[in-house]
C-alpha angles and dihedrals in degrees: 000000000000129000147172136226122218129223099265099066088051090056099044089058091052101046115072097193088069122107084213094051096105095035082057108042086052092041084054094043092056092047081060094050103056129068096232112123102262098198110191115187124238085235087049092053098040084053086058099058097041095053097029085056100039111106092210091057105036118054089206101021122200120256110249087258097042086061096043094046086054085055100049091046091055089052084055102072112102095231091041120107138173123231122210131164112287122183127313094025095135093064086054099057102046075056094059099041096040101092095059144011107281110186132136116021092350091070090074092046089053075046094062102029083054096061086040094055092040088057086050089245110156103176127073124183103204137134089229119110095189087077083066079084104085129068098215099064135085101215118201130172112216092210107056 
């Protein structure tokens, strides 16, 4: 069994402020800890660094090369791979979002969920409920 994490439990466990900050930083160290495939999206990852460094969303936002060195010590772990389009993705796309109207913020959700689908990923752990959406995905919420 494989599985992804979205963004938002990245940034939880970087920002301290957050009533989620220890839930996620011992969500994220048990992910480390099994064998199970832990796949994180490029678009994930590159979220990560836009809102973690962002000084209007995080009260104590990460340096550029914090955030990256927390990137670069995710893609570390041996079970851990980033997804990225392959081709085809386009096709897949057009699959996922095929069922209802996906515009506005929900366009990089279908994108995620996309990559996901093409690696053949079916759960998703995520505090967004938007990802409920679609029928493809397991959503879990790590926190519950």
């Amino acid at each position: 069994m494989s599985y992804a994490v979205d963004a938002n439990v990245l940034l939880y466990a970087s920002d301290r402020t957050s009533p989620f900050h220890e839930s996620a930083i011992e969500f994220l160290r048990t992910c480390s800890t099994h064998a199970e495939m832990w796949y994180v999206a490029w678009p994930t990852l590159m979220a990560y660094l836009r809102i973690s460094t962002h000084p209007k969303i995080f009260t104590h936002p990460l340096s550029p090369q914090e955030a990256l060195t927390n990137i670069r010590t995710l893609l570390q772990i041996p079970h851990v791979r980033p997804l990225s389009e392959a081709d085809g993705f386009l096709d897949v796309y057009g699959e996922v979002t095929g069922n209802f109207l996906v515009r506005g913020n929900l366009v990089p959700d279908a994108h995620l969920v996309s990559l996901l689908r093409q690696y053949n990923v079916r759960k998703l752990y995520t505090t967004d409920r938007d990802f409920r959406k679609f029928d493809y995905l397991d959503v879990q919420n790590p926190f519950d």
